[in-house]
C-alpha positions as CSV (number, residue, x, y, z in Angstrom):
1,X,-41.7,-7.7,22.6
2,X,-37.5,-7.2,22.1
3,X,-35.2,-10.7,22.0
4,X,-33.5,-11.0,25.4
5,X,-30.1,-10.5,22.7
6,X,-31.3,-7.1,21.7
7,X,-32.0,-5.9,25.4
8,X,-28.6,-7.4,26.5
9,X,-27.2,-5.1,23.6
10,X,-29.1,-2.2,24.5
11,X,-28.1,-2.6,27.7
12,X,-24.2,-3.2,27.0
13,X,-24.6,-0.4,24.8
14,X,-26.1,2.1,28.0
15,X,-23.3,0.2,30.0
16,X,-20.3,1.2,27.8
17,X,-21.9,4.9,27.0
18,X,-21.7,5.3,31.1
19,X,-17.9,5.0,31.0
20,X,-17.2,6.9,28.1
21,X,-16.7,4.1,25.8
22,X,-18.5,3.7,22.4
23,X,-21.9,2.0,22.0
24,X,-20.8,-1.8,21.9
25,X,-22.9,-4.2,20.1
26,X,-21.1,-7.1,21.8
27,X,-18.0,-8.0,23.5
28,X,-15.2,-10.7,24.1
29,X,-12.7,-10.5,27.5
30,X,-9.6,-12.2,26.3
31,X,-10.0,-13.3,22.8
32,X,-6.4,-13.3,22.1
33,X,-4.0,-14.1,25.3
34,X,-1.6,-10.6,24.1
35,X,-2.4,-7.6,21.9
36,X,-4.6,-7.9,19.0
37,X,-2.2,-6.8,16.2
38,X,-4.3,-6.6,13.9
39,X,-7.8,-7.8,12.3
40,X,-10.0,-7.5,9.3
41,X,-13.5,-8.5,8.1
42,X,-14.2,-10.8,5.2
43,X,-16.0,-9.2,1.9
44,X,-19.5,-10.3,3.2
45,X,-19.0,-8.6,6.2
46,X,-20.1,-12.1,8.3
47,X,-16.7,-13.0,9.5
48,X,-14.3,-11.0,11.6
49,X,-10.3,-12.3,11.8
50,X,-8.0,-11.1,13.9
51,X,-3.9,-12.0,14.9
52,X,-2.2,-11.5,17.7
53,X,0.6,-11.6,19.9
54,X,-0.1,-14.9,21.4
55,X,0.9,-16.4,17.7
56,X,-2.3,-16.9,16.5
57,X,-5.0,-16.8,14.1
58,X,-8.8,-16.6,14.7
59,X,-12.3,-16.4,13.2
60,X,-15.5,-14.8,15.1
61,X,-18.8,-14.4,13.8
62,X,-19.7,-11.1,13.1
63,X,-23.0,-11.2,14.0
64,X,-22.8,-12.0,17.5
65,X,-19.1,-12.6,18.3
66,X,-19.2,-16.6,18.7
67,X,-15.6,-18.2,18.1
68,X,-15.7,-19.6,14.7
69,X,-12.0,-21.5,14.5
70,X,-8.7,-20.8,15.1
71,X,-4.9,-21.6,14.5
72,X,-3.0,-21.1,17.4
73,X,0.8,-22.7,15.8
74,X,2.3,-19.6,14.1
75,X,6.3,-19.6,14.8
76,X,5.9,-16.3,16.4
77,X,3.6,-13.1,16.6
78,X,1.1,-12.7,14.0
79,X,1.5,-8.5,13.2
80,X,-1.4,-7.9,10.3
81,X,-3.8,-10.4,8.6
82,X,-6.0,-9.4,5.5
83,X,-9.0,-11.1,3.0
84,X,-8.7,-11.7,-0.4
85,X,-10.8,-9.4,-2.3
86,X,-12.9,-12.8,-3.1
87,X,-12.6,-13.6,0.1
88,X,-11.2,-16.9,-0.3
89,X,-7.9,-16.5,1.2
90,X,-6.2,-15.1,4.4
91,X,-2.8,-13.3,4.5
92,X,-0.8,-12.6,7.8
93,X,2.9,-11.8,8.3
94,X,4.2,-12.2,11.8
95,X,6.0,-9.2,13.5
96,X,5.6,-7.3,17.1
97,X,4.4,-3.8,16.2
98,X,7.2,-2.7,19.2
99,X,9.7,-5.1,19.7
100,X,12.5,-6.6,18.3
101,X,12.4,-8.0,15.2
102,X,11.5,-11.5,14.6
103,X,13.2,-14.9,12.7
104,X,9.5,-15.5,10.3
105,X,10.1,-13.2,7.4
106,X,7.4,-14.7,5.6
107,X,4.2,-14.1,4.3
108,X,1.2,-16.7,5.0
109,X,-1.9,-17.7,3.0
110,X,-4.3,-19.9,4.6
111,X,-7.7,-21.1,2.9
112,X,-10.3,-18.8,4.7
113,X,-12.7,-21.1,5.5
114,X,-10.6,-24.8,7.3
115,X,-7.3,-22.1,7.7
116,X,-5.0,-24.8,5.9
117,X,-2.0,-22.9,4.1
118,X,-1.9,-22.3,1.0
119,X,1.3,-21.0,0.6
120,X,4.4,-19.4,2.6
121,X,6.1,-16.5,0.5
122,X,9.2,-15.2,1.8
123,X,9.2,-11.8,2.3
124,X,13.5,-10.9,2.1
125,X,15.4,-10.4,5.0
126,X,12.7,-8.6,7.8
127,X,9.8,-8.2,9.9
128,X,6.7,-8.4,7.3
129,X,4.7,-4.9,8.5
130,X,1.6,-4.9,6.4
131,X,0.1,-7.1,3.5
132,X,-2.3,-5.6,1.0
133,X,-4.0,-7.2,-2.0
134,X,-5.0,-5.5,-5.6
135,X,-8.3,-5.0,-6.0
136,X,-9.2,-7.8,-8.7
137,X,-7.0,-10.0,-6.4
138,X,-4.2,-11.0,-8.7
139,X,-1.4,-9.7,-6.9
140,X,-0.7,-9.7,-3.4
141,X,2.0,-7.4,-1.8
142,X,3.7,-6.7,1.6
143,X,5.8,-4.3,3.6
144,X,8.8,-4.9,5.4
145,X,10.8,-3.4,7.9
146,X,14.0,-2.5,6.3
147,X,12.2,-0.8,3.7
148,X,11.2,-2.8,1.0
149,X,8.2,-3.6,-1.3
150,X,7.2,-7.1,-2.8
151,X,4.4,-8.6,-4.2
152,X,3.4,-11.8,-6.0
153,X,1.0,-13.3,-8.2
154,X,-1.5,-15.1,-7.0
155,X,-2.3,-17.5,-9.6
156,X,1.0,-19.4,-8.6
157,X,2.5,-17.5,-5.6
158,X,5.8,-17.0,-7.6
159,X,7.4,-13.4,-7.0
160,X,6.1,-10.8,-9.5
161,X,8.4,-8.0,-8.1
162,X,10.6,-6.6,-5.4
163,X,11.6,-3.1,-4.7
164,X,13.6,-1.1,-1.9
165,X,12.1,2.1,-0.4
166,X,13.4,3.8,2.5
167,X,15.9,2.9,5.4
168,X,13.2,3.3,7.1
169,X,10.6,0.6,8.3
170,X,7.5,0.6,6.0
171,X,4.6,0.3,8.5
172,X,1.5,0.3,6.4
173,X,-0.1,-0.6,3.1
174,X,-3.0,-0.6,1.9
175,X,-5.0,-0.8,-1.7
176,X,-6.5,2.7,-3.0
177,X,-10.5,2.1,-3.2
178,X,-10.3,2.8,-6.8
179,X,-7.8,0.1,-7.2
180,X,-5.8,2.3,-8.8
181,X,-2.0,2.4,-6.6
182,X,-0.9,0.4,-3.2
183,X,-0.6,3.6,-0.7
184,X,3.0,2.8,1.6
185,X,3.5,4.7,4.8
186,X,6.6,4.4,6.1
187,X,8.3,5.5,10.0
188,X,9.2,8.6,9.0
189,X,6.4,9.8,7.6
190,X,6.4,9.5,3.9
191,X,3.5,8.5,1.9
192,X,3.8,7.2,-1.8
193,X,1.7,6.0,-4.3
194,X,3.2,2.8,-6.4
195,X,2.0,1.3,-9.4
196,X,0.0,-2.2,-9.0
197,X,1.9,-4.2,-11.3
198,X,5.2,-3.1,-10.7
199,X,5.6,-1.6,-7.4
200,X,7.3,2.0,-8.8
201,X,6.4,5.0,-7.2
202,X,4.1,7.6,-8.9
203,X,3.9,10.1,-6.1
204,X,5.6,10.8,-2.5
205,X,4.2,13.0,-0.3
206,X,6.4,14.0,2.6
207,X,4.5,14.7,5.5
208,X,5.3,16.7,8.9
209,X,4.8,13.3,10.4
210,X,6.8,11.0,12.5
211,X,7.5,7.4,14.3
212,X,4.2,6.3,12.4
213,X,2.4,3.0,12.5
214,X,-0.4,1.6,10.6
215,X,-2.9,4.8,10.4
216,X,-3.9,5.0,6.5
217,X,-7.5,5.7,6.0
218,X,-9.1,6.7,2.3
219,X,-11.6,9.5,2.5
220,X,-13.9,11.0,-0.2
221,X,-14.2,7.9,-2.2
222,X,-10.1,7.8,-3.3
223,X,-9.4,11.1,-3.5
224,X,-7.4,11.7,0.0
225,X,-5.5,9.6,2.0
226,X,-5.2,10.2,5.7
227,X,-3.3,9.4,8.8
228,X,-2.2,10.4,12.1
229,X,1.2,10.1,14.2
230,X,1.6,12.4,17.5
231,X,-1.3,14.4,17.1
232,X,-0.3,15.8,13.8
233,X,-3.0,14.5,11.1
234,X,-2.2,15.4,6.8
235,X,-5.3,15.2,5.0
236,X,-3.5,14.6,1.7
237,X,-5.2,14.8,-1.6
238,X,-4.4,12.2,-4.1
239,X,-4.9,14.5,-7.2
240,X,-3.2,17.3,-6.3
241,X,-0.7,16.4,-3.9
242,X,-1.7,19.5,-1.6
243,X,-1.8,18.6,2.2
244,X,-3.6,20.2,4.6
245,X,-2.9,19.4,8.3
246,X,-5.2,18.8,11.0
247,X,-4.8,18.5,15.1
248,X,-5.7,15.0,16.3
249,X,-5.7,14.2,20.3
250,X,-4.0,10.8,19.3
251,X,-0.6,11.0,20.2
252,X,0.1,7.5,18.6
253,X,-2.0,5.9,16.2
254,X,-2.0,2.3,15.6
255,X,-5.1,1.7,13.3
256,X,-7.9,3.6,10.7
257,X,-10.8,3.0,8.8
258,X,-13.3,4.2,6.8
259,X,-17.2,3.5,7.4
260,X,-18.7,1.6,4.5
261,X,-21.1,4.7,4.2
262,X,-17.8,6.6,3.3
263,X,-19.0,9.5,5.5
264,X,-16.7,8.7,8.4
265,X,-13.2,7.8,9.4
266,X,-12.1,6.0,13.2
267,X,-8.9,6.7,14.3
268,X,-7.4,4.6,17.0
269,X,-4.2,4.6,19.3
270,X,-2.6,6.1,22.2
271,X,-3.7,9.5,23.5
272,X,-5.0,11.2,26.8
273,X,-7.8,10.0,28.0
274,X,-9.7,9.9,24.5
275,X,-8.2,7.4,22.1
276,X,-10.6,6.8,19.6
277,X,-11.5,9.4,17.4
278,X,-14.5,9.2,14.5
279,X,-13.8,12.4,11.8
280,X,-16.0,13.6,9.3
281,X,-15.0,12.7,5.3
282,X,-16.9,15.9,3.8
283,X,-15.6,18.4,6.3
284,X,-12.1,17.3,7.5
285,X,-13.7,17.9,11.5
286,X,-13.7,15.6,14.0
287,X,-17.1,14.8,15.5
288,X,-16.4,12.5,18.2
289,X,-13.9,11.4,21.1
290,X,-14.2,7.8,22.9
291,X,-12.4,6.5,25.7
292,X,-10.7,3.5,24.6
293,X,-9.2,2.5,28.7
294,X,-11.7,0.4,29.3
295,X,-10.1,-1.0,33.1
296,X,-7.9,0.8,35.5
297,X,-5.2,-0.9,34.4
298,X,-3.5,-0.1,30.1
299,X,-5.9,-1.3,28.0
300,X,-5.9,1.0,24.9
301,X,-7.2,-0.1,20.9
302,X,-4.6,-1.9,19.1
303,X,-6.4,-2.5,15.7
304,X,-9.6,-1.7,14.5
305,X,-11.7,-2.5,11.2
306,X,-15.4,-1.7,10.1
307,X,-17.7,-4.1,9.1
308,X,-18.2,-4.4,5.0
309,X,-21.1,-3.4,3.3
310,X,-24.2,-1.7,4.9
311,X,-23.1,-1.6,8.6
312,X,-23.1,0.8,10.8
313,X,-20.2,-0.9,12.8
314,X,-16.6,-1.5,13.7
315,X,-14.5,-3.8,15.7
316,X,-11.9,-2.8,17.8
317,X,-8.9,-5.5,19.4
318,X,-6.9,-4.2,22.6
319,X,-3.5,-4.1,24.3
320,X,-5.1,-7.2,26.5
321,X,-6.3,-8.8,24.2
322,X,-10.0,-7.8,24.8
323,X,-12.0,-7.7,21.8
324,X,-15.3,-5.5,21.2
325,X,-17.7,-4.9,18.0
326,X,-18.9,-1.3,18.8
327,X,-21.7,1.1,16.5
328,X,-21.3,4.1,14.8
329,X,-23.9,6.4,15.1
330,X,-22.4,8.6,13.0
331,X,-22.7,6.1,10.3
332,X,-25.7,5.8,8.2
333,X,-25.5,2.3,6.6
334,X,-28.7,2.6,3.9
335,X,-26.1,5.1,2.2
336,X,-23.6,2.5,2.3
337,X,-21.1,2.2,-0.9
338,X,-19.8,-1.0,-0.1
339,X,-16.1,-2.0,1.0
340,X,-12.9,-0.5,-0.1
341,X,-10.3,-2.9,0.6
């Protein structure tokens, strides 16, 4: 005979299939009082932490969505927050993805498990956009809004280096699954490769992109990097540098990720009436649309993350503040190849 919990799920699952929406495996009305900013899930896969608007910090269990812990007395809006490789620490930097900039410049590392800082690193003279950490977790680096780069050590928090960019804002930033490069997207478009250690660029691809947000996602192990901004999506291939362009319904992306399978990509933003998109990795196609306006009234995906490890699932935060955990089917998680980060 089935648990009550997996009929509930089977039925939230029929439920959310019947407006369009993606299977759900559970779900939490107003988890954050604002938009959920942005959210990722511990190396183990068992914890899921997301920031928000509302200036906070918070833990859910992965399993089932039950509130962990949170910390609700950030200065202002909490933008981006990612694990430590050994998933012992938290980062977060504090910006409004569309709004006016803000006075906390910093970067903030909290122990992962009570969420007592660690450390505040000042991040120069703007917004903090994205933080990212190296893959063996000795260096840990952000993006700013007025275009720079900087990273620090992690054995002592001191600054290992700084460099400027672009006059543009630097919106994402994330660690190649190889561990190879931190991958930088910035407003305009531009995508560049830069060295772990000393932040130099080793590769800039300029895209036909534009006005973009956080939207890297890694495809075919490390080979490509992807992302999308007004419908235009470059497929761009690491070795080569060639690009190839594909149509995405998305007219604003604000989030990506790869399944831990490797096999697909979700895409998540603004669009028609379609707003998140899952894409095959072998084939460059996409295989799915999903209906991310879950009420009558503007409730679209602000961030997104899938589960490490061998899962066949994803979370999803919205505009409101509602927060879902959501399957895959397109995933098949005994193929998993475990997190890229």
């Amino acid at each position: 005979m089935r648990s009550l919990s997996t009929i509930l799920a089977a039925a939230m699952a029929a439920a959310s299939i019947a407006q369009g929406l993606p299977p759900l495996a559970w779900s939490v009305s107003g988890a954050h009082s604002g938009r959920i900013q942005g959210m990722d899930f511990s190396p183990d896969g068992r914890t899921l932490a997301t920031v928000g608007e509302d200036k906070s910090l918070k833990l859910w269990r992965a399993s089932d969505g039950a509130f962990v812990r949170g910390k609700t007395d950030f200065p202002q809006a909490v933008g981006g927050v990612r694990y430590s490789p050994d998933g012992r620490f938290l980062a977060t930097c504090s910006f409004v993805h569309e709004g006016l900039d803000q006075n906390d410049h910093t970067v903030r590392v909290f122990d992962s498990t009570t969420l007592s800082q660690v450390a505040v690193l000042p991040a120069l003279l703007a917004d903090v956009q994205a933080v990212a950490w190296s893959k063996d977790g000795s260096v840990l680096a952000c993006s700013t809004r007025d275009g720079w780069l900087r990273s620090w050590k992690t054995d002592d928090w001191t600054v290992l280096t700084s460099k400027f960019l672009t006059t543009w804002p630097v919106m994402d930033l994330k660690t190649s699954p190889d561990g190879t490069a931190f991958v930088s997207l910035d407003f305009s478009g531009d995508v560049r490769e830069h060295d772990v250690q000393t932040l130099e660029v080793q590769r800039t691809t300029v895209t036909d992109m534009h006005s973009c947000f956080p939207c890297l996602a890694f495809g075919r192990g490390s080979r490509t990097v992807v992302a999308i901004a007004f419908s235009v999506m470059p497929w761009i291939d690491r070795t080569t540098g060639q690009t190839v362009y594909k149509a995405s319904q998305i007219s604003q992306c604000y989030a990506a990720d790869t399944a831990q399978d490797g096999r697909t990509m979700l895409f998540a933003g603004l669009g028609g009436d379609r707003e998140i998109e899952v894409w095959d990795v072998n084939t460059a196609r996409r295989i799915k649309l999903y209906d991310s306006n879950e009420t009558s009234g503007f409730d679209h995906v602000f961030s997104l993350a899938c589960v490490p490890g061998s899962s066949d699932r994803y979370a999803f935060g919205t505009f409101k503040g509602n927060l879902r955990m959501a399957v895959n089917p397109y995933c098949r998680p005994a193929l998993a190849v475990g997190p890229s980060r």
